[in-house]
MOPAC internal coordinates of N, CA, C and O (Angstrom, degrees):
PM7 1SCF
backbone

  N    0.0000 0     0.00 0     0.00 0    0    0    0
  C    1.4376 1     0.00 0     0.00 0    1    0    0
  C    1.5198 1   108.12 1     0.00 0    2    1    0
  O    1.2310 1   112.35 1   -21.53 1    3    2    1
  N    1.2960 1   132.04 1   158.47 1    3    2    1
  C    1.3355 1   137.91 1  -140.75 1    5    3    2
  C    1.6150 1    96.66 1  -167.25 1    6    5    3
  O    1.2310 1   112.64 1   -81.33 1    7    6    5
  N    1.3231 1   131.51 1    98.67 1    7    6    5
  C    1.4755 1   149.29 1   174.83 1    9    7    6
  C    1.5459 1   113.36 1  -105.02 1   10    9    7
  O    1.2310 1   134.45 1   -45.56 1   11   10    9
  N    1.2998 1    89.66 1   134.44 1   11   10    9
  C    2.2140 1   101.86 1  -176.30 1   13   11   10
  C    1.5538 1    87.45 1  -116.26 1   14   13   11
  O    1.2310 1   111.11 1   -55.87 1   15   14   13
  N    0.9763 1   134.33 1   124.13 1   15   14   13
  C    1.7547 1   127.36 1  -164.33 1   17   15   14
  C    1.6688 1    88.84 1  -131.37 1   18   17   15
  O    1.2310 1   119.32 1   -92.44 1   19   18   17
  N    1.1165 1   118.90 1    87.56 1   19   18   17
  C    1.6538 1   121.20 1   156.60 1   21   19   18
  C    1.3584 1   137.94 1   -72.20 1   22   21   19
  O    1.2310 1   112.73 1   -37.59 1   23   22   21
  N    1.5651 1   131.33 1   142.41 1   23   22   21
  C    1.3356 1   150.15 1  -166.52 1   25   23   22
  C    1.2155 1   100.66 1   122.43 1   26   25   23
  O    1.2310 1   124.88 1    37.59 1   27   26   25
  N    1.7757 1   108.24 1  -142.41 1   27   26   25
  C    0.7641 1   113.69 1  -130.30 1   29   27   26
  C    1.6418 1    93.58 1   -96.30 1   30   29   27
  O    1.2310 1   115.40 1  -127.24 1   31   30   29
  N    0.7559 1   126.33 1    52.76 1   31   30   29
  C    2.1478 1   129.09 1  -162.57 1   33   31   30
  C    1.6517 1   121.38 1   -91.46 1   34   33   31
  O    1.2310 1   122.96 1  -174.18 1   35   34   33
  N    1.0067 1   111.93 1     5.82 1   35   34   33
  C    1.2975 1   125.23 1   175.06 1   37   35   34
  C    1.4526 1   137.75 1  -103.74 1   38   37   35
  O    1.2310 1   107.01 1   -93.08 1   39   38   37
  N    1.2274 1   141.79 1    86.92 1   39   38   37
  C    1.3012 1   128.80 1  -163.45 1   41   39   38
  C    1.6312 1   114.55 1   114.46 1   42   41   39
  O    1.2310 1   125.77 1   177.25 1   43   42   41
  N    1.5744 1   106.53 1    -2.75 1   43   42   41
  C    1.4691 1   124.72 1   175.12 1   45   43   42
  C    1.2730 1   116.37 1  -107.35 1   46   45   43
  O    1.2310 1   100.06 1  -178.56 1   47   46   45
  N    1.1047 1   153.68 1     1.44 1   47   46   45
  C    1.4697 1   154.16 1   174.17 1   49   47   46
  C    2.0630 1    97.64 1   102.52 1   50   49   47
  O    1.2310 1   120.83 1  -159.65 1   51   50   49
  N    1.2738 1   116.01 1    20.35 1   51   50   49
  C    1.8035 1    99.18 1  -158.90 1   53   51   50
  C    1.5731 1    94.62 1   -66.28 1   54   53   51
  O    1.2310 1   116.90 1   145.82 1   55   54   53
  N    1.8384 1   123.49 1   -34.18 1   55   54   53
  C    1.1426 1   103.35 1  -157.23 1   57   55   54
  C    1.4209 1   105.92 1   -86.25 1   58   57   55
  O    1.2310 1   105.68 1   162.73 1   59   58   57
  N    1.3004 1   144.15 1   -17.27 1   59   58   57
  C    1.1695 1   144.60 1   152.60 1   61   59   58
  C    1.5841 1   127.20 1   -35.89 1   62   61   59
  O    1.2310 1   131.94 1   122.71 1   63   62   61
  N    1.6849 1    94.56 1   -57.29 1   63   62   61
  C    1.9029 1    95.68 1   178.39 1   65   63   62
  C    1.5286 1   102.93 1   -81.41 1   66   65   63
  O    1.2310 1   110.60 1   166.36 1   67   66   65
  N    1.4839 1   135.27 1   -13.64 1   67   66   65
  C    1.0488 1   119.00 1   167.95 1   69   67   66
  C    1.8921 1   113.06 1   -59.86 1   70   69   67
  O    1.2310 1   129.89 1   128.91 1   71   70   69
  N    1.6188 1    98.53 1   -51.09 1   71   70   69
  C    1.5784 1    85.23 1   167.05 1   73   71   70
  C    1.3761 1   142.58 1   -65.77 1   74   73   71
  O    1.2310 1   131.76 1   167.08 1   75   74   73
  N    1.6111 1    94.90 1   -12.92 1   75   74   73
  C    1.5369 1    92.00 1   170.00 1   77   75   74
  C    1.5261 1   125.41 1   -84.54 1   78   77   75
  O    1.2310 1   126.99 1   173.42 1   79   78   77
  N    1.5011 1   104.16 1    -6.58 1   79   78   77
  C    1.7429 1   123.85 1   171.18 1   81   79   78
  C    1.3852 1   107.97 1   -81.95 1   82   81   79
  O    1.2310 1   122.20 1   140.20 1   83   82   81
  N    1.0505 1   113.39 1   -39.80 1   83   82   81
  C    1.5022 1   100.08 1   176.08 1   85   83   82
  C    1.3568 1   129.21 1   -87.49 1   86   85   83
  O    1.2310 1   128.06 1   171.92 1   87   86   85
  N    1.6400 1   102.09 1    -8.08 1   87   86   85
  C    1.8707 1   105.81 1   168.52 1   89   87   86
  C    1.9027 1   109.66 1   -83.18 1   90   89   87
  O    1.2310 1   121.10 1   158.30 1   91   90   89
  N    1.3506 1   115.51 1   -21.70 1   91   90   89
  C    0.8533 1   131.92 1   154.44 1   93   91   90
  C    1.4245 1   129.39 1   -58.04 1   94   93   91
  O    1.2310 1   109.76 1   127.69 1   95   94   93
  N    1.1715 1   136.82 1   -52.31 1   95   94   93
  C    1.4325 1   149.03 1   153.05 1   97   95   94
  C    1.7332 1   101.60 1   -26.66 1   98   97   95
  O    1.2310 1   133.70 1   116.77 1   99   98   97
  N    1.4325 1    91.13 1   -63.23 1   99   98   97
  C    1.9408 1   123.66 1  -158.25 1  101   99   98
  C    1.4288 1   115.92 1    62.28 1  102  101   99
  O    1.2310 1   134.60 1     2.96 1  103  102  101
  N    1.4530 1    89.37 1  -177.04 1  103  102  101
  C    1.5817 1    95.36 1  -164.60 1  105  103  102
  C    1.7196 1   124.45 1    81.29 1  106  105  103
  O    1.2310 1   121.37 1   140.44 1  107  106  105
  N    1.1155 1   114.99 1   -39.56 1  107  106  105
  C    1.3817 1   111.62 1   163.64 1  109  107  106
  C    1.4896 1   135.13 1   -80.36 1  110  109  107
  O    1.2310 1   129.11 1   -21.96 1  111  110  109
  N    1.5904 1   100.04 1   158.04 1  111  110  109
  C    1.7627 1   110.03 1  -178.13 1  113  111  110
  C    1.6191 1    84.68 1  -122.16 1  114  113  111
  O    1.2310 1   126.49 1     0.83 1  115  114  113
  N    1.4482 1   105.12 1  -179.17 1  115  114  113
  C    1.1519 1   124.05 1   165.68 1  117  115  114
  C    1.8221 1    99.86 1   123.54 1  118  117  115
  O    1.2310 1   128.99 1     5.47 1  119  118  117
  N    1.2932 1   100.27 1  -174.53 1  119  118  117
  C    1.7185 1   117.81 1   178.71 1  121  119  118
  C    1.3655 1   107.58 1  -125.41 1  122  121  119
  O    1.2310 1   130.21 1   -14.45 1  123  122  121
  N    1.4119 1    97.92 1   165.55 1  123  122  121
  C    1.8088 1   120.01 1   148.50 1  125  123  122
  C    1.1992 1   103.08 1  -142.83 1  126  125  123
  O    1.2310 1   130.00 1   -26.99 1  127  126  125
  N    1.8954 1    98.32 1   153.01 1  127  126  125
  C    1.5841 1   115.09 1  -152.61 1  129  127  126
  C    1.5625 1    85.46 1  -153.48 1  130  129  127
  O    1.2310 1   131.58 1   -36.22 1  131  130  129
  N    1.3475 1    95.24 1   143.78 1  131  130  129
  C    1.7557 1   102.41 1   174.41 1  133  131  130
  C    1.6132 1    96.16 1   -98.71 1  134  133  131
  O    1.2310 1   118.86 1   -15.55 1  135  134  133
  N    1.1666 1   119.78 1   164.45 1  135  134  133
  C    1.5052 1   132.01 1  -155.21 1  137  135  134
  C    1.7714 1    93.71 1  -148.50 1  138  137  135
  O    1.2310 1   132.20 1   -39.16 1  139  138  137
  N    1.5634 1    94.04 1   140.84 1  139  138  137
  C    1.5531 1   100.37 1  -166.44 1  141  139  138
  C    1.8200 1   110.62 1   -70.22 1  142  141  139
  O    1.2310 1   130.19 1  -169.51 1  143  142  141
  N    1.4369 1    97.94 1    10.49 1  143  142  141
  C    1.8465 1    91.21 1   178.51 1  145  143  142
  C    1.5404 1    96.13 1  -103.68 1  146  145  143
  O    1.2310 1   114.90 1  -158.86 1  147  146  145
  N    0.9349 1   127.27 1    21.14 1  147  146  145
  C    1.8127 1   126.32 1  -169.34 1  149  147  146
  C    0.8176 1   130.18 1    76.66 1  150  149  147
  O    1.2310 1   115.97 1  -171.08 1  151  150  149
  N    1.6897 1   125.27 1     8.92 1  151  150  149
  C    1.5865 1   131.69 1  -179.39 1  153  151  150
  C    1.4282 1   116.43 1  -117.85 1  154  153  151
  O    1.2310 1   132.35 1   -38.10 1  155  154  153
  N    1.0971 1    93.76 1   141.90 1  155  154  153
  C    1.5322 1   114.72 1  -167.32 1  157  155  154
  C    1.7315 1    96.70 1   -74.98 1  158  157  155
  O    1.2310 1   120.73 1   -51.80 1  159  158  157
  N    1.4078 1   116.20 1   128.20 1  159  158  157
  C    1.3785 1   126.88 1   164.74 1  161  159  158
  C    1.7770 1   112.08 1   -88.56 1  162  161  159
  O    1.2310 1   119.71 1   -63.56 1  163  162  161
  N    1.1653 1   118.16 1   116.44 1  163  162  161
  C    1.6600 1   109.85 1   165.90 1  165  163  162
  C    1.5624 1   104.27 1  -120.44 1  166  165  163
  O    1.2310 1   130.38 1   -39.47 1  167  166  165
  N    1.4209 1    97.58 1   140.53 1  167  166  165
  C    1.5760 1    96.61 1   179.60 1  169  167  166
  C    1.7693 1   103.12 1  -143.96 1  170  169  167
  O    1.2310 1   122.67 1   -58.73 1  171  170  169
  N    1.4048 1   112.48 1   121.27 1  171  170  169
  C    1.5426 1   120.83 1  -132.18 1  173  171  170
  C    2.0711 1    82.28 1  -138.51 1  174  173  171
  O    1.2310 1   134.35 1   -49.60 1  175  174  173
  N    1.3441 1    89.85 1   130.40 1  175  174  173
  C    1.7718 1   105.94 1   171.77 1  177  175  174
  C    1.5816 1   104.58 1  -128.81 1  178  177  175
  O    1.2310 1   125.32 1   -26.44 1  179  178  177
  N    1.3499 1   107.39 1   153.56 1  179  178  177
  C    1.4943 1   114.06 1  -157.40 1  181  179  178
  C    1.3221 1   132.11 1   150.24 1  182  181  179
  O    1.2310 1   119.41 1   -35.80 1  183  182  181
  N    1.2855 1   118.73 1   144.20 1  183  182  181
  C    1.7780 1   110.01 1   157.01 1  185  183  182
  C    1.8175 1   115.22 1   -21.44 1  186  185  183
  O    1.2310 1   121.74 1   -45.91 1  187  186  185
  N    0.8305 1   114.27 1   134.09 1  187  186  185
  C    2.0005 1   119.14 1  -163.73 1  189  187  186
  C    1.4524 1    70.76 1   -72.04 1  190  189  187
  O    1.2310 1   112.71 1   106.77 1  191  190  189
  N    1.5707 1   131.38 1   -73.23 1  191  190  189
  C    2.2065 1   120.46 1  -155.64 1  193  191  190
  C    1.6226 1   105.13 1   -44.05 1  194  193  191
  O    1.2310 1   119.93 1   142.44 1  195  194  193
  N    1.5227 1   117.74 1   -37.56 1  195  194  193
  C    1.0879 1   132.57 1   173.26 1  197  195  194
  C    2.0088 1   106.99 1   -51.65 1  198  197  195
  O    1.2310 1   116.40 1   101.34 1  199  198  197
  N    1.5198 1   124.46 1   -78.66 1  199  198  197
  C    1.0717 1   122.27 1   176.15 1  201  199  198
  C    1.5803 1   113.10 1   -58.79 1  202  201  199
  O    1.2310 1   112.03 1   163.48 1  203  202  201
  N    1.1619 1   132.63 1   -16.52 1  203  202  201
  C    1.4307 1   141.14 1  -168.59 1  205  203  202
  C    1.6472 1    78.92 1   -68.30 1  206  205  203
  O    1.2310 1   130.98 1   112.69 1  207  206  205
  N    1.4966 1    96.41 1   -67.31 1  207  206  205
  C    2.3603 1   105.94 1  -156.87 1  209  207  206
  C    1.3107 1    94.44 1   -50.23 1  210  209  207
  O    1.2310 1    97.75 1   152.46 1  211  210  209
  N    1.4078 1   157.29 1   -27.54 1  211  210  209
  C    0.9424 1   150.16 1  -148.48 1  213  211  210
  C    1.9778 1   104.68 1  -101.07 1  214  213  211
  O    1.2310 1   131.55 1   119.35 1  215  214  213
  N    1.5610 1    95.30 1   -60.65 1  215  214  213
  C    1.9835 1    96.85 1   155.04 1  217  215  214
  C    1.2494 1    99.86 1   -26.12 1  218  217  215
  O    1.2310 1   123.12 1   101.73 1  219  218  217
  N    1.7772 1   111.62 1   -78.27 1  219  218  217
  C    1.6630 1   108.86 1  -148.01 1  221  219  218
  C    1.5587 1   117.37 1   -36.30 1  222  221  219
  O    1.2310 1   122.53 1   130.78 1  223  222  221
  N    1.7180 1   112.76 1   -49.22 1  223  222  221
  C    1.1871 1   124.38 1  -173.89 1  225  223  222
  C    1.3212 1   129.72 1   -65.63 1  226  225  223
  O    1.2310 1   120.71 1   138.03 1  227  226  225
  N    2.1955 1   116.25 1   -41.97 1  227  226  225
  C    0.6952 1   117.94 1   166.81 1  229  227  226
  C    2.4760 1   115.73 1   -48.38 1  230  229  227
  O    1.2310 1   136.86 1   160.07 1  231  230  229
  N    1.7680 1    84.95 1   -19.93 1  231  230  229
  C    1.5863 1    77.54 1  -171.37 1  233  231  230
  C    1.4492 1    91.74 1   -98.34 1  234  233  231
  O    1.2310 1   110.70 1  -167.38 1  235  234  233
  N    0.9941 1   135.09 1    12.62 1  235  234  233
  C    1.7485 1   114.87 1   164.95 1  237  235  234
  C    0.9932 1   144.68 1   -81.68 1  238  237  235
  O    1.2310 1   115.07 1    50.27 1  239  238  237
  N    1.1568 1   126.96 1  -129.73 1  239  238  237
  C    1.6602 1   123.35 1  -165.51 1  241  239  238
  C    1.7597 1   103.46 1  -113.17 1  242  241  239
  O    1.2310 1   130.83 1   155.05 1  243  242  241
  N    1.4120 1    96.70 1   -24.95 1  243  242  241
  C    1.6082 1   100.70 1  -155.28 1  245  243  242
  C    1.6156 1   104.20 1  -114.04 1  246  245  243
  O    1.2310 1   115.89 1  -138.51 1  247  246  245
  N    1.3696 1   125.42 1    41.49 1  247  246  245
  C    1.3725 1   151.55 1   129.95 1  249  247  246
  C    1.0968 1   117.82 1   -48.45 1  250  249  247
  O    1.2310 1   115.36 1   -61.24 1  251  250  249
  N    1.8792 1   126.41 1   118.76 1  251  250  249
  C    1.3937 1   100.03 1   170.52 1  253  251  250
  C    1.5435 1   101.98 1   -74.99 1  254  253  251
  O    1.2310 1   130.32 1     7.13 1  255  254  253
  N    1.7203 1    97.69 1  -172.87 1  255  254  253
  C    1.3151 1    88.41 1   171.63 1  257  255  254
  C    1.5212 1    98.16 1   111.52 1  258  257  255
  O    1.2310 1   126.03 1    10.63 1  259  258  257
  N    1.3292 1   106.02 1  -169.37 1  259  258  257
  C    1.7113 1   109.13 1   157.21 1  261  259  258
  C    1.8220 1    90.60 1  -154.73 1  262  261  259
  O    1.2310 1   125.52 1   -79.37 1  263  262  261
  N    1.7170 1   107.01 1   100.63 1  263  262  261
  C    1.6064 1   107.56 1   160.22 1  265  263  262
  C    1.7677 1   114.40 1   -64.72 1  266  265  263
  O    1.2310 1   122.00 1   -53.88 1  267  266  265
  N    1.2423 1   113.78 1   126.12 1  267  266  265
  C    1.6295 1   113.40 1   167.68 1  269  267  266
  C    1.8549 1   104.70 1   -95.19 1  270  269  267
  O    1.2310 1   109.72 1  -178.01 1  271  270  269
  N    1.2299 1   136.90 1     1.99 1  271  270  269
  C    1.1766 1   144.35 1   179.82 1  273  271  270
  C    1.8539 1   120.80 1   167.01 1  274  273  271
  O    1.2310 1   125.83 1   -15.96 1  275  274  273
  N    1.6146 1   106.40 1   164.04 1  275  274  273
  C    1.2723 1    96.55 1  -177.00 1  277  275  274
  C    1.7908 1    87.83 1  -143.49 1  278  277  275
  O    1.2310 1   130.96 1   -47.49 1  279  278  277
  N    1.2772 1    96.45 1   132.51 1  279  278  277
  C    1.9560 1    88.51 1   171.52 1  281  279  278
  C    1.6718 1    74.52 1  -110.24 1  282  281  279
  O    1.2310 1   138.59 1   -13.69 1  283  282  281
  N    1.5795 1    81.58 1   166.31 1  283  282  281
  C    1.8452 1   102.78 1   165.34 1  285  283  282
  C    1.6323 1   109.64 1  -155.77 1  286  285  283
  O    1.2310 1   120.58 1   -14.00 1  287  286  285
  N    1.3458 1   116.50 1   166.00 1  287  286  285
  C    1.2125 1   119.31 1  -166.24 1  289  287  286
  C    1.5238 1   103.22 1  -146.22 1  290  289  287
  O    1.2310 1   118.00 1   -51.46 1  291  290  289
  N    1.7701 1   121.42 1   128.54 1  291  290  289
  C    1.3954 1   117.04 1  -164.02 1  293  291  290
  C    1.6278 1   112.14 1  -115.36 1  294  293  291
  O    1.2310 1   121.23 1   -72.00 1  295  294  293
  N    1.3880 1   115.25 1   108.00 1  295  294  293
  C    1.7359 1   112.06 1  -163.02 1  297  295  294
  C    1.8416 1    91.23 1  -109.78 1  298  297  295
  O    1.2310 1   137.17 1    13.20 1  299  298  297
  N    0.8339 1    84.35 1  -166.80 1  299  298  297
  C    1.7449 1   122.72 1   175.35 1  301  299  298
  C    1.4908 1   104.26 1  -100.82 1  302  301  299
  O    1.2310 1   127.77 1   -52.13 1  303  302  301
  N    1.9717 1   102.65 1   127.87 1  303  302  301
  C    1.5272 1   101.11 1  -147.64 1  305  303  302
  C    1.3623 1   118.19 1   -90.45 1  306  305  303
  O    1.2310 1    99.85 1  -109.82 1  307  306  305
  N    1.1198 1   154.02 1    70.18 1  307  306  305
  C    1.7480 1   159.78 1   173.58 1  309  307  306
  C    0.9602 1    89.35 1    12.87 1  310  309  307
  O    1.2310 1   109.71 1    86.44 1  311  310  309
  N    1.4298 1   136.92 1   -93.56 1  311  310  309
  C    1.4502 1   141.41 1  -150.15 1  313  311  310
  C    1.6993 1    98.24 1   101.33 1  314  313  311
  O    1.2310 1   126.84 1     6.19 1  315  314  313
  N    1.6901 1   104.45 1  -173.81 1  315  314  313
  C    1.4571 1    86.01 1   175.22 1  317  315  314
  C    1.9699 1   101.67 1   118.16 1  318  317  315
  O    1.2310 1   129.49 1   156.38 1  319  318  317
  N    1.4800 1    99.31 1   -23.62 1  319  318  317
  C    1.4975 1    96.21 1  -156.54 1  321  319  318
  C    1.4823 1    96.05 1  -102.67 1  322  321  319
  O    1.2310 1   113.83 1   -40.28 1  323  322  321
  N    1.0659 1   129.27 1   139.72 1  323  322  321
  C    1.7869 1   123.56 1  -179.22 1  325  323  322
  C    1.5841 1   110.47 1  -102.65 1  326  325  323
  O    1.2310 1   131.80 1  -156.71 1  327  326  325
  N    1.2020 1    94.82 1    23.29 1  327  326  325
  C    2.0913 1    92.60 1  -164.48 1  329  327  326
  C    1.6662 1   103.88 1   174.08 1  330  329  327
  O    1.2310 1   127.86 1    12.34 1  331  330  329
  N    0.9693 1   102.47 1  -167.66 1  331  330  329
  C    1.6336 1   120.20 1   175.44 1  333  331  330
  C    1.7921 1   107.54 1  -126.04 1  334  333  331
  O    1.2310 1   126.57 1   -67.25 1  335  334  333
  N    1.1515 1   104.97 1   112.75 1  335  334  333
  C    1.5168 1   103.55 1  -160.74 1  337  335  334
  C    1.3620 1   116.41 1  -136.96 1  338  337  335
  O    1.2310 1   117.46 1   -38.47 1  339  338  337
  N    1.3734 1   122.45 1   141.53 1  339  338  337
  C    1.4242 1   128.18 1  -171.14 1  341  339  338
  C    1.3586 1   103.98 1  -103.74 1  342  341  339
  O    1.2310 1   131.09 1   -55.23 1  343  342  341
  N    1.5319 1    96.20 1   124.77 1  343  342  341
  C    1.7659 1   109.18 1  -166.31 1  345  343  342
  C    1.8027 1    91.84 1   -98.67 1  346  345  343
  O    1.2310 1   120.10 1   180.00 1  347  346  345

């Protein structure tokens, strides 16, 4: 799964507690990367309930930050990733 998470996500800790949500979740590899338009990139491999719990949160309440939306996109998983890692 592959998340563009827009507002305010940059400069608040999002890509950090995102990794600490998803070592928490477990089971997942992948990154998050801030992107020069202000949105946070997450790109998450895993059990789909596994990448699903991680959506939910990125879309909740308890994000720092302030998210105004999240698109996501669901492929077939590369592999490749040794961890959950902040790019």
């Amino acid at each position: 799964m592959t998340a563009w998470v827009r507002g305010r996500v940059q400069g608040v800790g999002f890509r950090w507690y995102t990794r600490a949500n998803a070592l928490r979740i477990g089971g997942l590899t992948g990154f998050a990367t801030n992107l020069g338009d202000g949105r946070v990139q997450v790109v998450a491999e895993g059990p789909r309930g596994h990448c699903a719990a991680l959506l939910d949160w990125l879309r909740g309440e308890d994000t720092p930050g302030q998210v105004t939306g999240v698109t996501e996109i669901w492929d077939t998983a590369r592999g490749g990733y040794p961890g959950f890692e902040i790019r």
